[in-house]
N, C-alpha and C positions, 0 to 999 in steps of 0.2 A: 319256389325258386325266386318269385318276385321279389316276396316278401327278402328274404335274404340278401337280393342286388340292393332294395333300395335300404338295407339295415348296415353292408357295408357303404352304399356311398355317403350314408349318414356322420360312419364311425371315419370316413373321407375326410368329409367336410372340416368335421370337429378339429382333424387333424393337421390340415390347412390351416385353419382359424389358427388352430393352439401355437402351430409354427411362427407364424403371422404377430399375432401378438410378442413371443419369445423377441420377435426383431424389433418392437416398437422403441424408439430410441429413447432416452433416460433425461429428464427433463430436468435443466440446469439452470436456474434464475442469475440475472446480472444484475445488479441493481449500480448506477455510477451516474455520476456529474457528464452528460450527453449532450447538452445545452448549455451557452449563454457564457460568461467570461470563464468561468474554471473548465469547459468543454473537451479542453485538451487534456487534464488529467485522467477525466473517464475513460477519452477515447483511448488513451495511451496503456491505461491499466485495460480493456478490450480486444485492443492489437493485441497485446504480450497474453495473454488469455487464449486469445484465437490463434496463434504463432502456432500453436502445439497442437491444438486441438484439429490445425488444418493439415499440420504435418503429416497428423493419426488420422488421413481422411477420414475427420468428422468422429472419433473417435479417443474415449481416454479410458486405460485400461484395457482398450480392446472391446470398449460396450461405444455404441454408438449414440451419442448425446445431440441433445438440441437445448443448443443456450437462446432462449429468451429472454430479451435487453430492457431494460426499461431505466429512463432518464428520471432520475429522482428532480431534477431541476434544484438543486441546492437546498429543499425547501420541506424538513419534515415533517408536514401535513401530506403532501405529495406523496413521499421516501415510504409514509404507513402504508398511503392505498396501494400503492405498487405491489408492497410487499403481501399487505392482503391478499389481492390480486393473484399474485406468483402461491402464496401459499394454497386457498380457498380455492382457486376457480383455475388453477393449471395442476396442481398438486405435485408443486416441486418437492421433491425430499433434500436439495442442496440449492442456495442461494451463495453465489460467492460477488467480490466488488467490494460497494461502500468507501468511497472515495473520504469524504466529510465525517467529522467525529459526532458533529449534531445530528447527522442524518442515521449514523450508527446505535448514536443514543433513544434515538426516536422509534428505530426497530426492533433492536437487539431482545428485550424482554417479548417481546411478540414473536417473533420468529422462533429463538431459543426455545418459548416454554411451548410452541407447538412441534419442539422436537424435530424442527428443520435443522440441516446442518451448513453453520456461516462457515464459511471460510472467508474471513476478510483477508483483501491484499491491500487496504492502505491505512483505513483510519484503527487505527488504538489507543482510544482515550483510557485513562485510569482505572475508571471504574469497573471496565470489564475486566481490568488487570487486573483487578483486585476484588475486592467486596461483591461486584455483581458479575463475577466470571461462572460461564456455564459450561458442563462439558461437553457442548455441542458448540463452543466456538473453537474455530482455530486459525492463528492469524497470520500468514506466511510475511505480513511485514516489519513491523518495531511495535514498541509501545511505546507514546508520544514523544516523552521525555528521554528517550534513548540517546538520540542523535545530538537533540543539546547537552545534552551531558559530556559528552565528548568534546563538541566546541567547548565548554565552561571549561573543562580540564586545560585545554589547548591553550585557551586564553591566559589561566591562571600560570601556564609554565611559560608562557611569551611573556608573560611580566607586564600584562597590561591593569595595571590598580586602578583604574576608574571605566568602567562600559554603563554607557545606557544600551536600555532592550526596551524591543517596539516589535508588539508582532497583535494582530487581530481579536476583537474582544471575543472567543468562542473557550470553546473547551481544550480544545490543540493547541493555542495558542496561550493560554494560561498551563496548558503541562508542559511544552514548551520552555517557557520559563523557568517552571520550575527546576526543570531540568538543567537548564544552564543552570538557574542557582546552587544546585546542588552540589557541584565542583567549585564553581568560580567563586572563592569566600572573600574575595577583594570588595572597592565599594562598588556597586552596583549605584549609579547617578541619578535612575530614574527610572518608570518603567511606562512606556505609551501604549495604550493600547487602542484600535481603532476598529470602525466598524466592520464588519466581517466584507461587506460589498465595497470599502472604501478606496478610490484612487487615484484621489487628491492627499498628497499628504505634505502640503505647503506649509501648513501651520508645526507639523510636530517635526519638520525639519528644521526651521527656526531653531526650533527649542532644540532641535539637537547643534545645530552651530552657537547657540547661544551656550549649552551647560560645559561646552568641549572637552567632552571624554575623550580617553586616549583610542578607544575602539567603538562601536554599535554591534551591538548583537538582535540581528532581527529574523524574524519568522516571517515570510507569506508567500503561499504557494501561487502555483498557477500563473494567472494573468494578474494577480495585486504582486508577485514577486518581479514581472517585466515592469510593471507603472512605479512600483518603490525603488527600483537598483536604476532605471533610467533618470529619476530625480532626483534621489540623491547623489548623480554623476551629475549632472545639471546645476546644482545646487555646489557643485565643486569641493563635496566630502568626499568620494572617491579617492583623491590623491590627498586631503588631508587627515583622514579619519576610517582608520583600517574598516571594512564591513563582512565579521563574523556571520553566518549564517543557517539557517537549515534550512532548505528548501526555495531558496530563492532564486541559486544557480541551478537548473539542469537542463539537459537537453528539451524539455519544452523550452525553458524561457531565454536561452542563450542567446538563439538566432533575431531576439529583436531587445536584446540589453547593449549586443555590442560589444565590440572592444573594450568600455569603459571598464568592461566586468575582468577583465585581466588580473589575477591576483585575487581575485576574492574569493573566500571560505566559504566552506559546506560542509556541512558532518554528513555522515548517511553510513548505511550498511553496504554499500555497492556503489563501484563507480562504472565506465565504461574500460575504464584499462585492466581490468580484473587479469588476470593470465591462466586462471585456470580452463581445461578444454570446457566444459560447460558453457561458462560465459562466455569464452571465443564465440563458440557457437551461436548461442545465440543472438550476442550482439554481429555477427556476420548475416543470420538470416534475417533479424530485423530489417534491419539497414538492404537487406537486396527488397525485401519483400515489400516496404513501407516508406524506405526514400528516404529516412531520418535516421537522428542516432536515438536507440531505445531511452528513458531516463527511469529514473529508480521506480517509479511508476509501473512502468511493461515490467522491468524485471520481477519487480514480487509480485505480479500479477502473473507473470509466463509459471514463478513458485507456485502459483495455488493451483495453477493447472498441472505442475507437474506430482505435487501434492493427490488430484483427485487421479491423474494417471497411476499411478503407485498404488494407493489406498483402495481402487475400482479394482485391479487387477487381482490384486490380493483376495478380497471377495469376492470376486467372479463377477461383478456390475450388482449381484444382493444387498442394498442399502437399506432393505427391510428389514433384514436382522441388524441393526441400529446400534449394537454393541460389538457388535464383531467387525462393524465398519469404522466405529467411534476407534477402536484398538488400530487398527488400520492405519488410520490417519495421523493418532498419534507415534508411531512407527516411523513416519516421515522418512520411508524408506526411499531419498530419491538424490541425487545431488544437485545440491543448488549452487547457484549462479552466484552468489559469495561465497562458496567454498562450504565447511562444514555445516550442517542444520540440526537443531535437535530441538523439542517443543518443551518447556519450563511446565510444570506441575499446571500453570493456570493457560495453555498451551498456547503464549506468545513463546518466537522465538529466544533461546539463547543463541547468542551472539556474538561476533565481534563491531564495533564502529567507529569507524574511520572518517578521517579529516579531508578535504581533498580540496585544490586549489585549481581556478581557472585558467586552461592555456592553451595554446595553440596546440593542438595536436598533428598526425605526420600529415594530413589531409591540409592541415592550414586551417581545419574549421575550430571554432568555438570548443573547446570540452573540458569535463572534470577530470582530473590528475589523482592518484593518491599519495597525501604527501606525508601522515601518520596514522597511527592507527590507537588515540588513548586508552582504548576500553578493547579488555581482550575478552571473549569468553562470557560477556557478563551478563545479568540476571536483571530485567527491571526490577524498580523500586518496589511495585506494589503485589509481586507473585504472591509473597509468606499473608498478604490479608486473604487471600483467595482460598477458598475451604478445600480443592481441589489437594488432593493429593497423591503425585506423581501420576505417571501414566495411566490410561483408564485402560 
Protein backbone atom coordinates (compact mmCIF):
# COMPACT_ATOMS: atom_id res chain seq x y z
CA UNK A 1 0.00 0.00 0.00
CA UNK A 2 2.93 2.23 0.63
CA UNK A 3 4.80 1.46 -2.01
CA UNK A 4 1.80 2.36 -4.17
CA UNK A 5 0.93 5.96 -2.28
CA UNK A 6 4.39 7.04 -2.65
CA UNK A 7 4.44 5.60 -6.72
CA UNK A 8 1.23 7.63 -7.22
CA UNK A 9 2.50 10.82 -5.66
CA UNK A 10 5.48 10.43 -7.70
CA UNK A 11 3.35 10.02 -11.10
CA UNK A 12 1.76 13.56 -8.87
CA UNK A 13 4.78 15.17 -8.96
CA UNK A 14 5.78 14.55 -12.51
CA UNK A 15 2.51 15.90 -13.43
CA UNK A 16 2.71 19.26 -11.62
CA UNK A 17 6.29 19.64 -13.06
CA UNK A 18 4.98 18.64 -16.69
CA UNK A 19 1.89 21.32 -16.12
CA UNK A 20 4.36 23.86 -14.81
CA UNK A 21 6.64 23.61 -17.53
CA UNK A 22 3.57 23.54 -20.35
CA UNK A 23 3.17 27.41 -18.83
CA UNK A 24 6.71 28.50 -19.00
CA UNK A 25 6.52 31.53 -21.11
CA UNK A 26 8.08 31.66 -24.70
CA UNK A 27 11.12 33.76 -24.82
CA UNK A 28 11.16 36.68 -27.22
CA UNK A 29 14.52 38.60 -27.96
CA UNK A 30 14.46 42.68 -28.74
CA UNK A 31 17.41 43.72 -29.96
CA UNK A 32 17.05 48.10 -30.75
CA UNK A 33 18.88 51.49 -30.30
CA UNK A 34 17.86 51.85 -26.23
CA UNK A 35 20.55 54.44 -25.63
CA UNK A 36 22.12 57.56 -26.55
CA UNK A 37 21.04 60.08 -29.49
CA UNK A 38 18.90 57.52 -31.81
CA UNK A 39 17.12 56.14 -28.15
CA UNK A 40 13.92 57.16 -29.34
CA UNK A 41 13.61 54.95 -32.23
CA UNK A 42 14.19 51.66 -30.26
CA UNK A 43 12.16 52.86 -27.62
CA UNK A 44 9.27 53.67 -30.01
CA UNK A 45 9.69 50.38 -32.10
CA UNK A 46 9.37 48.65 -27.99
CA UNK A 47 6.22 50.71 -27.20
CA UNK A 48 4.39 49.56 -30.44
CA UNK A 49 5.84 45.92 -29.69
CA UNK A 50 4.65 46.08 -26.18
CA UNK A 51 1.09 47.88 -27.12
CA UNK A 52 -0.22 44.29 -28.11
CA UNK A 53 1.60 42.18 -26.42
CA UNK A 54 0.17 44.07 -23.12
CA UNK A 55 -3.20 44.21 -24.64
CA UNK A 56 -2.92 40.08 -24.78
CA UNK A 57 -1.99 40.33 -20.93
CA UNK A 58 1.49 39.35 -21.77
CA UNK A 59 0.41 37.24 -24.36
CA UNK A 60 0.70 36.60 -28.39
CA UNK A 61 -1.11 33.92 -29.92
CA UNK A 62 -2.60 33.05 -26.62
CA UNK A 63 1.16 31.64 -25.41
CA UNK A 64 2.49 33.67 -22.93
CA UNK A 65 5.88 35.47 -23.80
CA UNK A 66 8.73 37.19 -22.08
CA UNK A 67 10.50 39.68 -24.27
CA UNK A 68 14.04 40.32 -23.26
CA UNK A 69 15.36 43.90 -24.36
CA UNK A 70 18.76 44.46 -25.00
CA UNK A 71 20.24 47.93 -26.32
CA UNK A 72 22.61 47.25 -29.15
CA UNK A 73 23.91 50.93 -28.44
CA UNK A 74 24.21 51.75 -32.19
CA UNK A 75 27.49 49.65 -32.27
CA UNK A 76 27.95 46.15 -33.99
CA UNK A 77 30.36 44.65 -31.87
CA UNK A 78 27.88 45.21 -29.02
CA UNK A 79 24.44 44.27 -31.57
CA UNK A 80 26.65 40.39 -31.95
CA UNK A 81 27.15 39.75 -28.21
CA UNK A 82 23.57 40.64 -27.49
CA UNK A 83 22.56 38.54 -29.91
CA UNK A 84 24.92 35.69 -28.89
CA UNK A 85 23.59 36.30 -25.58
CA UNK A 86 19.80 36.13 -26.53
CA UNK A 87 20.55 33.09 -28.84
CA UNK A 88 23.28 30.83 -26.55
CA UNK A 89 22.61 31.52 -23.00
CA UNK A 90 18.62 32.51 -23.05
CA UNK A 91 17.55 30.20 -26.07
CA UNK A 92 15.32 32.47 -27.83
CA UNK A 93 13.75 30.80 -30.89
CA UNK A 94 12.49 34.43 -32.14
CA UNK A 95 14.56 37.81 -32.07
CA UNK A 96 12.47 40.69 -33.42
CA UNK A 97 13.75 44.87 -33.43
CA UNK A 98 17.02 45.98 -35.27
CA UNK A 99 16.54 49.47 -35.49
CA UNK A 100 20.10 50.16 -37.70
CA UNK A 101 20.97 48.53 -40.92
CA UNK A 102 24.73 48.06 -39.80
CA UNK A 103 23.54 46.47 -36.72
CA UNK A 104 21.30 44.10 -38.78
CA UNK A 105 24.27 43.42 -41.02
CA UNK A 106 26.32 42.58 -38.19
CA UNK A 107 23.70 39.74 -36.97
CA UNK A 108 21.62 38.75 -39.49
CA UNK A 109 24.11 35.58 -40.81
CA UNK A 110 24.58 34.68 -37.14
CA UNK A 111 21.20 34.57 -36.01
CA UNK A 112 19.56 33.24 -39.40
CA UNK A 113 22.07 30.21 -39.83
CA UNK A 114 21.42 29.30 -36.03
CA UNK A 115 17.82 29.04 -37.20
CA UNK A 116 16.47 31.81 -35.08
CA UNK A 117 13.55 33.45 -36.40
CA UNK A 118 14.22 37.72 -37.23
CA UNK A 119 11.38 39.45 -37.53
CA UNK A 120 12.77 42.86 -38.25
CA UNK A 121 10.46 46.00 -37.71
CA UNK A 122 12.79 48.74 -39.10
CA UNK A 123 16.21 48.14 -40.70
CA UNK A 124 16.12 46.43 -44.48
CA UNK A 125 19.18 46.87 -46.08
CA UNK A 126 19.67 45.31 -49.61
CA UNK A 127 21.32 42.50 -49.01
CA UNK A 128 18.92 40.71 -47.07
CA UNK A 129 16.59 41.85 -49.89
CA UNK A 130 18.41 40.22 -52.01
CA UNK A 131 21.50 37.84 -52.40
CA UNK A 132 21.69 37.15 -48.67
CA UNK A 133 17.84 36.79 -47.79
CA UNK A 134 17.17 33.84 -45.56
CA UNK A 135 14.03 32.04 -44.93
CA UNK A 136 14.06 32.78 -41.33
CA UNK A 137 13.87 36.55 -41.97
CA UNK A 138 10.73 38.39 -42.11
CA UNK A 139 10.50 42.01 -42.05
CA UNK A 140 7.19 43.68 -41.19
CA UNK A 141 8.83 47.12 -42.29
CA UNK A 142 10.24 48.38 -46.08
CA UNK A 143 13.22 47.59 -47.71
CA UNK A 144 15.57 50.75 -47.61
CA UNK A 145 15.04 52.09 -50.76
CA UNK A 146 11.27 51.85 -50.83
CA UNK A 147 10.32 55.05 -49.34
CA UNK A 148 12.78 57.15 -51.50
CA UNK A 149 11.59 55.69 -54.34
CA UNK A 150 8.38 57.27 -53.97
CA UNK A 151 9.93 60.77 -53.02
CA UNK A 152 12.16 60.40 -56.44
CA UNK A 153 8.96 59.74 -58.30
CA UNK A 154 7.18 62.74 -56.40
CA UNK A 155 9.81 64.89 -57.14
CA UNK A 156 10.32 63.91 -60.88
CA UNK A 157 6.45 64.72 -61.46
CA UNK A 158 6.84 68.28 -59.32
CA UNK A 159 9.11 69.10 -62.03
CA UNK A 160 12.00 69.73 -59.92
CA UNK A 161 15.26 69.19 -62.51
CA UNK A 162 18.02 69.83 -60.20
CA UNK A 163 17.99 68.04 -56.29
CA UNK A 164 21.09 67.47 -54.19
CA UNK A 165 20.71 64.46 -51.57
CA UNK A 166 22.62 64.27 -48.27
CA UNK A 167 21.77 61.49 -46.00
CA UNK A 168 24.53 59.46 -43.68
CA UNK A 169 27.64 57.43 -44.80
CA UNK A 170 25.96 53.72 -43.79
CA UNK A 171 24.28 51.13 -45.66
CA UNK A 172 20.45 53.00 -45.33
CA UNK A 173 21.62 55.81 -46.35
CA UNK A 174 23.50 54.77 -49.52
CA UNK A 175 20.05 52.52 -50.39
CA UNK A 176 18.38 55.40 -49.72
CA UNK A 177 19.74 57.03 -52.49
CA UNK A 178 19.52 54.76 -54.45
CA UNK A 179 16.34 54.58 -54.18
CA UNK A 180 15.42 58.19 -54.92
CA UNK A 181 17.71 57.67 -57.84
CA UNK A 182 15.88 55.28 -59.21
CA UNK A 183 12.74 57.30 -60.16
CA UNK A 184 14.16 60.83 -60.11
CA UNK A 185 16.10 60.59 -63.70
CA UNK A 186 16.64 64.56 -63.60
CA UNK A 187 20.12 66.13 -62.57
CA UNK A 188 20.90 64.97 -59.23
CA UNK A 189 23.52 68.18 -58.28
CA UNK A 190 25.54 66.29 -55.80
CA UNK A 191 25.37 63.84 -53.32
CA UNK A 192 26.62 64.52 -49.33
CA UNK A 193 27.17 62.12 -47.23
CA UNK A 194 28.00 62.45 -43.52
CA UNK A 195 29.11 60.69 -40.68
CA UNK A 196 26.63 58.33 -39.26
CA UNK A 197 26.89 60.13 -35.52
CA UNK A 198 27.14 63.67 -37.25
CA UNK A 199 25.31 67.00 -36.09
CA UNK A 200 26.98 69.62 -37.13
CA UNK A 201 26.16 69.93 -40.76
CA UNK A 202 27.43 73.73 -41.28
CA UNK A 203 29.82 72.87 -43.82
CA UNK A 204 27.58 70.72 -46.23
CA UNK A 205 24.82 73.31 -45.92
CA UNK A 206 26.96 75.80 -47.57
CA UNK A 207 27.38 73.73 -50.28
CA UNK A 208 23.94 73.28 -50.37
CA UNK A 209 23.21 77.26 -50.45
CA UNK A 210 26.05 77.55 -52.58
CA UNK A 211 25.07 74.64 -55.59
CA UNK A 212 21.05 76.01 -55.37
CA UNK A 213 19.10 73.09 -56.33
CA UNK A 214 15.61 73.68 -56.91
CA UNK A 215 14.86 70.82 -53.96
CA UNK A 216 17.19 68.59 -51.18
CA UNK A 217 16.38 65.23 -50.77
CA UNK A 218 17.68 64.01 -47.46
CA UNK A 219 17.80 60.86 -45.30
CA UNK A 220 18.34 60.92 -41.28
CA UNK A 221 16.64 59.39 -38.84
CA UNK A 222 16.11 59.85 -35.37
CA UNK A 223 17.99 62.71 -33.48
CA UNK A 224 20.52 63.52 -36.78
CA UNK A 225 16.80 64.14 -38.59
CA UNK A 226 15.82 67.02 -35.51
CA UNK A 227 19.69 68.58 -35.58
CA UNK A 228 19.51 68.62 -39.81
CA UNK A 229 15.74 70.01 -40.42
CA UNK A 230 16.48 72.55 -37.42
CA UNK A 231 19.63 73.93 -39.45
CA UNK A 232 18.65 73.84 -42.43
CA UNK A 233 15.51 76.15 -41.02
CA UNK A 234 18.31 78.24 -39.56
CA UNK A 235 20.34 78.48 -42.25
CA UNK A 236 16.97 79.98 -44.07
CA UNK A 237 16.58 76.96 -46.80
CA UNK A 238 13.36 75.95 -45.41
CA UNK A 239 11.45 78.81 -47.19
CA UNK A 240 13.95 78.93 -50.07
CA UNK A 241 14.81 75.25 -51.02
CA UNK A 242 11.83 72.67 -50.88
CA UNK A 243 13.24 69.72 -48.36
CA UNK A 244 12.16 66.06 -49.71
CA UNK A 245 12.52 63.59 -47.27
CA UNK A 246 12.43 60.11 -45.63
CA UNK A 247 12.50 59.92 -42.25
CA UNK A 248 13.35 63.00 -40.97
CA UNK A 249 9.67 64.30 -40.33
CA UNK A 250 7.89 61.82 -37.71
CA UNK A 251 6.26 61.89 -34.65
CA UNK A 252 9.77 61.37 -32.81
CA UNK A 253 11.37 64.31 -34.36
CA UNK A 254 8.41 66.84 -34.88
CA UNK A 255 7.89 68.13 -31.36
CA UNK A 256 11.56 69.65 -31.41
CA UNK A 257 11.89 70.77 -35.44
CA UNK A 258 9.01 72.93 -34.99
CA UNK A 259 6.95 74.90 -37.10
CA UNK A 260 9.78 75.44 -39.39
CA UNK A 261 8.96 71.82 -40.62
CA UNK A 262 5.45 72.94 -42.10
CA UNK A 263 5.25 71.64 -45.56
CA UNK A 264 8.00 69.27 -45.62
CA UNK A 265 7.97 65.74 -47.40
CA UNK A 266 8.31 62.29 -46.24
CA UNK A 267 7.75 59.17 -47.96
CA UNK A 268 6.95 56.07 -45.80
CA UNK A 269 4.32 53.20 -45.70
CA UNK A 270 2.12 54.66 -43.01
CA UNK A 271 1.07 57.85 -41.67
CA UNK A 272 -0.83 58.75 -38.63
CA UNK A 273 -4.19 59.66 -40.50
CA UNK A 274 -4.43 56.12 -41.99
CA UNK A 275 -8.58 55.59 -41.72
CA UNK A 276 -8.58 52.34 -41.73
CA UNK A 277 -10.18 50.59 -38.22
CA UNK A 278 -6.70 48.96 -37.45
CA UNK A 279 -4.69 52.01 -37.49
CA UNK A 280 -7.54 54.03 -35.62
CA UNK A 281 -6.93 51.79 -33.21
CA UNK A 282 -3.96 51.75 -32.67
CA UNK A 283 -2.92 55.07 -33.11
CA UNK A 284 -5.83 55.89 -30.39
CA UNK A 285 -4.21 53.41 -27.91
CA UNK A 286 -0.84 54.53 -28.35
CA UNK A 287 -1.56 57.98 -27.74
CA UNK A 288 -3.80 57.21 -24.42
CA UNK A 289 -1.16 54.70 -23.28
CA UNK A 290 2.22 56.48 -23.99
CA UNK A 291 1.23 60.36 -24.28
CA UNK A 292 2.57 60.67 -27.85
CA UNK A 293 1.64 60.35 -31.45
CA UNK A 294 2.92 56.68 -32.52
CA UNK A 295 5.49 57.31 -35.68
CA UNK A 296 6.33 54.71 -38.43
CA UNK A 297 8.69 53.25 -35.97
CA UNK A 298 5.68 51.71 -33.22
CA UNK A 299 3.62 51.00 -36.27
CA UNK A 300 5.85 48.30 -38.00
CA UNK A 301 6.85 47.32 -34.73
CA UNK A 302 3.09 46.97 -33.15
CA UNK A 303 3.19 44.68 -37.21
CA UNK A 304 5.74 42.30 -35.93
CA UNK A 305 3.85 41.74 -33.06
CA UNK A 306 0.82 41.43 -34.72
CA UNK A 307 2.74 39.20 -37.15
CA UNK A 308 3.95 36.80 -34.05
CA UNK A 309 0.19 37.02 -32.59
CA UNK A 310 -1.18 35.40 -35.88
CA UNK A 311 1.68 32.96 -36.85
CA UNK A 312 1.92 31.77 -32.47
CA UNK A 313 -1.77 31.07 -32.84
CA UNK A 314 -1.93 29.19 -35.80
CA UNK A 315 0.79 26.80 -34.20
CA UNK A 316 -0.44 26.55 -31.14
CA UNK A 317 2.91 28.59 -29.44
CA UNK A 318 5.09 25.18 -31.39
CA UNK A 319 8.07 27.13 -32.76
CA UNK A 320 9.93 23.87 -32.77
CA UNK A 321 8.40 22.54 -35.63
CA UNK A 322 10.30 25.53 -37.41
CA UNK A 323 8.51 24.80 -40.70
CA UNK A 324 5.30 24.85 -39.93
CA UNK A 325 5.88 28.10 -38.08
CA UNK A 326 8.10 29.51 -40.98
CA UNK A 327 4.53 28.75 -43.08
CA UNK A 328 2.83 30.59 -40.52
CA UNK A 329 4.44 33.72 -40.61
CA UNK A 330 4.60 33.73 -44.07
CA UNK A 331 0.67 33.58 -44.13
CA UNK A 332 0.75 37.10 -42.56
CA UNK A 333 -2.61 36.31 -41.59
CA UNK A 334 -3.38 39.55 -39.63
CA UNK A 335 -4.33 43.12 -40.62
CA UNK A 336 -2.01 45.71 -40.73
CA UNK A 337 -2.09 49.25 -39.81
CA UNK A 338 -1.41 50.28 -43.58
CA UNK A 339 -4.00 48.46 -44.84
CA UNK A 340 -3.28 45.22 -47.05
CA UNK A 341 0.05 43.05 -46.21
CA UNK A 342 1.27 40.28 -47.95
CA UNK A 343 5.35 39.01 -47.68
CA UNK A 344 7.29 39.03 -51.33
CA UNK A 345 9.11 35.69 -52.23
CA UNK A 346 12.25 37.19 -50.18
CA UNK A 347 9.57 37.96 -47.17
CA UNK A 348 9.93 41.84 -47.19
CA UNK A 349 6.68 43.49 -47.50
CA UNK A 350 4.66 44.18 -50.69
CA UNK A 351 3.29 47.31 -50.48
CA UNK A 352 2.04 50.50 -51.11
CA UNK A 353 4.23 54.01 -50.28
CA UNK A 354 3.09 57.07 -49.76
CA UNK A 355 4.19 60.69 -49.70
CA UNK A 356 2.99 62.80 -46.77
CA UNK A 357 3.32 66.47 -45.94
CA UNK A 358 3.76 68.18 -42.54
CA UNK A 359 0.72 70.10 -40.82
CA UNK A 360 -1.16 71.02 -38.24
CA UNK A 361 -3.46 68.51 -37.47
CA UNK A 362 -7.25 68.66 -35.49
CA UNK A 363 -5.23 68.78 -32.06
CA UNK A 364 -3.11 71.80 -33.42
CA UNK A 365 -0.11 69.46 -32.95
CA UNK A 366 2.72 68.76 -35.41
CA UNK A 367 1.92 65.72 -37.88
CA UNK A 368 2.29 63.71 -41.07
CA UNK A 369 -0.62 64.17 -43.64
CA UNK A 370 -1.10 61.90 -46.60
CA UNK A 371 -0.82 63.76 -49.61
CA UNK A 372 0.02 60.88 -52.55
CA UNK A 373 0.51 57.82 -52.79
CA UNK A 374 3.50 57.11 -55.95
CA UNK A 375 3.92 53.42 -55.69
CA UNK A 376 1.07 51.06 -55.49
CA UNK A 377 1.49 47.50 -54.73
CA UNK A 378 4.90 47.36 -55.37
CA UNK A 379 7.86 44.92 -55.00
CA UNK A 380 11.55 46.10 -53.88
CA UNK A 381 14.23 46.18 -56.25
CA UNK A 382 16.23 43.46 -55.15
CA UNK A 383 13.45 40.36 -54.15
CA UNK A 384 14.15 38.41 -58.11
CA UNK A 385 18.25 38.18 -56.72
CA UNK A 386 16.99 36.33 -53.59
CA UNK A 387 16.98 32.44 -54.14
CA UNK A 388 13.80 32.38 -52.07
CA UNK A 389 10.95 31.35 -54.02
CA UNK A 390 7.40 32.35 -52.99
CA UNK A 391 6.05 31.30 -49.79
CA UNK A 392 7.76 28.65 -47.71
Amino acid sequence: MKLKLTAAAALLALSAASGAHAQDPLKIGFIGELSGAQAAVGKDQLDGFMLLVERNGGKLGGVPVQIIKEDSQLKPDVANQVARRLVEREKVPIITGISFSNVMMAIHKYVTGQEVFLIGSNAGPSQIAGEQCSPYQFITSWQGDQAAEAVGKYAAEKGYKRVLVMAPNYQAGKDIVAGFKRYYKNEVVDELYTQLNQLDFAAELSQVSAAKPDAVFAFFPGGLGVAFAKQYAQAGLMKSTPLLSTFVADAITLPSIGDSAVGLVSGGFWAPDFNNPQSQRFVEEFEKKYGRIPSNYAAQSYDAAQLLDSALARVKGNVADKQAFMNALSAADFKSVRGSFKFNNNHFPIQDMHVMQVAKDGKGRLNLKTAATPLKNTQDAYHDKCPLKGAS
